[in-house]
C-alpha positions in Angstrom: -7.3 43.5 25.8 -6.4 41.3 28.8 -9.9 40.5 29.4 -10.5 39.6 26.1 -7.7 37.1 26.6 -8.8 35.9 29.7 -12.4 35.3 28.3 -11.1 33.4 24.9 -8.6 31.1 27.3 -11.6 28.3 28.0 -12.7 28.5 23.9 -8.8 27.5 23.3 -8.4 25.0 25.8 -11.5 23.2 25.0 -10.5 23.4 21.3 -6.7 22.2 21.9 -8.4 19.5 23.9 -10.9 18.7 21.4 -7.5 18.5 18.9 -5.7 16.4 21.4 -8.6 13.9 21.7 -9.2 13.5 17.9 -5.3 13.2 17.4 -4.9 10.6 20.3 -2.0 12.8 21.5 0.0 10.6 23.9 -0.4 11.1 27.6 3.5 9.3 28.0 6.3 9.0 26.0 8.8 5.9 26.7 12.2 6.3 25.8 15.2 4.2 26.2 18.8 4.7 25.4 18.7 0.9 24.4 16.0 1.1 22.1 12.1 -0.8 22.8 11.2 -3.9 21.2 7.9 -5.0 19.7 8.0 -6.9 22.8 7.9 -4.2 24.9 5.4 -3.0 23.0 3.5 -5.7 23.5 4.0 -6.2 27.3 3.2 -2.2 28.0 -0.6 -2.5 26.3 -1.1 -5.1 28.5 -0.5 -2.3 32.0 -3.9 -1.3 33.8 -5.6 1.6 32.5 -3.4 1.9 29.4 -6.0 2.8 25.9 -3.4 3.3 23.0 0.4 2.5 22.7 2.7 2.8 19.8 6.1 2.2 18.6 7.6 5.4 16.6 11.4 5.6 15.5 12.4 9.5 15.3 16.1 10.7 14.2 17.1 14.2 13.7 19.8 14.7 10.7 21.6 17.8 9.5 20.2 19.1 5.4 21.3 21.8 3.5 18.9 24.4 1.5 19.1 27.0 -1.5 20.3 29.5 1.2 21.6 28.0 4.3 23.6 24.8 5.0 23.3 22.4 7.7 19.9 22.8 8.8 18.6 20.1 11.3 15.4 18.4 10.2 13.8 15.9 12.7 11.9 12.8 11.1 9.5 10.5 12.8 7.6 7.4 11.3 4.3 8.0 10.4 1.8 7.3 13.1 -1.1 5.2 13.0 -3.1 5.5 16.2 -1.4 7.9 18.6 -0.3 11.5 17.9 -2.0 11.4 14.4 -0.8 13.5 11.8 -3.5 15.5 9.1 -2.6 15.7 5.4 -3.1 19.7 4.5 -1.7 19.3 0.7 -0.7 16.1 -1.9 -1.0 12.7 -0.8 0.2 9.9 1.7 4.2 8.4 1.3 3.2 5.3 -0.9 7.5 4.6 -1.1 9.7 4.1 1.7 11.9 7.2 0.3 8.6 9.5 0.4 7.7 11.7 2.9 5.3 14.4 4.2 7.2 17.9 4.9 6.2 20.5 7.7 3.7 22.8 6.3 5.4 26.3 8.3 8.1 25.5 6.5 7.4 23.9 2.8 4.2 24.7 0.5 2.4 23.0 -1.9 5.5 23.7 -4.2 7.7 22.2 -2.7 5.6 18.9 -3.6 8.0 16.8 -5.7 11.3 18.2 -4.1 14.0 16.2 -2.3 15.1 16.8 1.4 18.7 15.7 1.2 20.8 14.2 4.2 23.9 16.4 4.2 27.1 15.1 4.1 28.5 16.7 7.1 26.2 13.5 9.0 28.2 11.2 11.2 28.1 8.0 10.0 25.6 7.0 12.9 23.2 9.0 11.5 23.7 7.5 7.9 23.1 4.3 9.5 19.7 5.3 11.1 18.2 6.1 7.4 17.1 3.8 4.9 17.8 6.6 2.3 20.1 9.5 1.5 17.1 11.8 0.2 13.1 11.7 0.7 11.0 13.2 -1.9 8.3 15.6 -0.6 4.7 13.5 -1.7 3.0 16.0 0.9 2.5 18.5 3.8 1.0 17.9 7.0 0.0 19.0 10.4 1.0 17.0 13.5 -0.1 17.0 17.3 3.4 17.3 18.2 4.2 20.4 16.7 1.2 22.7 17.7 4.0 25.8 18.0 6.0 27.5 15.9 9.2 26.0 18.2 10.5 22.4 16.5 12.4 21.2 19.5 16.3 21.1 20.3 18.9 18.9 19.2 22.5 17.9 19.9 23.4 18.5 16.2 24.1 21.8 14.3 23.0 25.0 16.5 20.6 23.0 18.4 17.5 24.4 16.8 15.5 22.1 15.0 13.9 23.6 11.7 11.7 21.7 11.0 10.0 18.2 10.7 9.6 15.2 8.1 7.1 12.1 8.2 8.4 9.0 7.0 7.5 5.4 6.6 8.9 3.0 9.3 10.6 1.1 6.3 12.2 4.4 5.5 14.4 4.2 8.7 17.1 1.4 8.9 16.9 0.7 12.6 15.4 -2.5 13.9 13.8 -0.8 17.6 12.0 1.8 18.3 13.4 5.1 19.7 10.1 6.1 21.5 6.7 4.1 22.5 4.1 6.5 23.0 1.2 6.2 25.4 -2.6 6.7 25.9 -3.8 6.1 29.5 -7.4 6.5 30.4 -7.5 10.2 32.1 -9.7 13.4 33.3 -10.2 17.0 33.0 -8.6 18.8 29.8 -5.1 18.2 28.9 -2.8 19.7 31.2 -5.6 21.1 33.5 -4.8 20.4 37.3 -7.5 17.1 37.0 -5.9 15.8 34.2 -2.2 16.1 36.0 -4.0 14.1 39.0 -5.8 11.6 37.0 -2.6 10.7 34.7 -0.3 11.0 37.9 -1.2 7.2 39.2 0.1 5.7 36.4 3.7 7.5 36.6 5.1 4.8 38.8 3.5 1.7 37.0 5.5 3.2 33.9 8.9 4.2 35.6 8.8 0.3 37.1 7.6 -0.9 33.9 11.0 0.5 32.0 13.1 -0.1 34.3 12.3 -4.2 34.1 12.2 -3.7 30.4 15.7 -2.3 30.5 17.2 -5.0 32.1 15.6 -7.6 29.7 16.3 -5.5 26.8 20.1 -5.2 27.7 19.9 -8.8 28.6 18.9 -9.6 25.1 21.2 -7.3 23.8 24.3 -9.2 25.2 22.6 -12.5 24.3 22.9 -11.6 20.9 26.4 -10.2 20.9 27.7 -13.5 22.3 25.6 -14.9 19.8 27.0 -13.2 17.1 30.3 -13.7 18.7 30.2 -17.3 19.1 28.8 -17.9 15.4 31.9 -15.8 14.2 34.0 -17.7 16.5 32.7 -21.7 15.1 33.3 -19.4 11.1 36.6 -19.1 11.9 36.8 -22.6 13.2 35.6 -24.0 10.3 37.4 -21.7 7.8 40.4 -22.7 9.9 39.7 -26.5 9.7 39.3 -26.1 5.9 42.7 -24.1 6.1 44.5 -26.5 7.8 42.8 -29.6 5.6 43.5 -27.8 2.4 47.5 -27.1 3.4 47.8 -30.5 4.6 46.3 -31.6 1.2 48.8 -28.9 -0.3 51.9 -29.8 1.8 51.3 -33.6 0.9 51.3 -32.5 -2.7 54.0 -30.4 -2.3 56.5 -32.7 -0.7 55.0 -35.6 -3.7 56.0 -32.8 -6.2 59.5 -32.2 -5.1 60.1 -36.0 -4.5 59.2 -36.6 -8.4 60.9 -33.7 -9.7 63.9 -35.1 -7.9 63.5 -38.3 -9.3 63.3 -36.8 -12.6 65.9 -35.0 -12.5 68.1 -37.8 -11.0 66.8 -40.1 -14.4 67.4 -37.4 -16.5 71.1 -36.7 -14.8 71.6 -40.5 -15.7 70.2 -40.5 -18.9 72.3 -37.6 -19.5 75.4 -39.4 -18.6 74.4 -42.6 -20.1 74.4 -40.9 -23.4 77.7 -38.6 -22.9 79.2 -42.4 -22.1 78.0 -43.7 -25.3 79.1 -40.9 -26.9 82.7 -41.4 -25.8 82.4 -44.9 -26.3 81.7 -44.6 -30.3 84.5 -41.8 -30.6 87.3 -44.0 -28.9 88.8 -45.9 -31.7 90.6 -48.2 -29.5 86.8 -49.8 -28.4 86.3 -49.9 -32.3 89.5 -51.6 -33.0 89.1 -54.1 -29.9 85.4 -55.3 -31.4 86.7 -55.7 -34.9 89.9 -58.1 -33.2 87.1 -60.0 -31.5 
């Protein structure tokens, strides 16, 4: 039995590598804590001996099933060039609330079902979603999840269950969490050449981020103070129309209370002009004076 599994070990390598090849399974994966830009998407095709690159935004959330709650489900956009995924069942997200569902863990029934974002989600992870659910349009099989395992998480128990493809438009962010990479290489994937081959361009990427993180936090800040100093010249100008409009209101004010004094003053007189007369037509000695003159 251990021959036999010594014998079959260059059929699977060459067809894992055959796989990998087909699938343009990255060689490096970029990550920053900052998030990568389309420009530094941009600037990393441009680095020697680099083939493929590509932005991908990937989030893990917490869902709930029929049985169990608070499952953690990773999603990733779906790929174009590098680590390409293959449909095994229904059809392509056409909707930015679509997606394609891991085939070890959904089948073809599942096709039409939603995969809902549980409510026990920080509000962070709300954020990073366009949508609340994604309707299953499809399975399929992806480079990055040749193994049963799904990766680890900080959410939950830590085990992921499984994964979702979604359209970049079904995320909310406005970065990408990950830029994966295809350099030209040797030898199988993972073999001792390929580690060699691949092993030159390890310092040309680590350099490459580190400049990128600096410009990218840069930016970042620019457009906080940015932000800042727009809010700042809104409540200038709010301010200005504050003070403009209470001027205009004081100024009406005082004009009001000025009249309404004078009114009140004329109608105090009036008031008294008429008690006078009054008195004045009751007093019999003014009637008896006017009828001696």
């Amino acid at each position: 039995m251990f021959v036999g599994l010594r014998l079959s070990r260059p059929d699977f390598l060459e067809t894992y590598n055959n796989y990998t090849n087909k699938t343009n399974f990255y060689d490096f994966r970029l990550v920053s804590t900052l998030g990568l830009t389309d420009e530094d998407l941009s600037e990393v095709k441009k680095l020697d001996g680099v083939k493929l690159a590509e932005g991908a935004v990937g989030a893990d959330f917490l869902f709930n099933t029929a049985d169990e709650d608070n499952l953690i489900m990773m999603a990733q956009s779906i790929p174009e060039n590098v680590n390409q995924i293959k449909l095994k069942a229904g059809r392509m997200p056409e909707k930015a609330n679509e997606c394609l569902a891991d085939p070890d863990m959904y089948s073809k029934d599942d096709i039409g079902s939603t995969i809902k974002l549980s409510k026990d989600n920080s509000e962070q992870t709300f954020d990073t979603f366009a949508y609340d659910e994604y309707t299953i349009v499809g399975l399929a099989y992806s480079v990055l999840y040749i193994n049963m395992e799904r990766g680890s998480s900080t959410l939950g128990n830590g085990s992921v269950k499984g994964y979702i493809y979604i359209p970049m438009d079904g995320f909310s962010t406005d970065y990408y969490t990950d830029i994966y990479v295809c350099v030209d290489s040797e030898g199988y994937v993972y073999s001792d050449e390929y580690e060699q081959s691949t092993r030159k361009y390890v310092d040309g990427l680590e350099k490459f981020m580190s400049e990128r993180a600096v410009i990218r936090r840069d930016a970042i800040i620019d457009d906080a103070m940015s932000q800042l100093d727009d809010a700042k010249k809104q409540y200038e100008d709010g301010k200005t129309q504050y003070d403009a409009a209470k001027a205009e209101y004081d100024a009406g004010y005082a004009e009001y209370v000025q009249k309404k004094s004078d009114t009140e003053a004329q109608l105090e007189q009036a008031r008294k002009e008429i008690e006078n007369a009054e008195r004045m037509m009751g007093d019999s000695s003014v009637i008896d004076q006017n009828r001696q003159s």
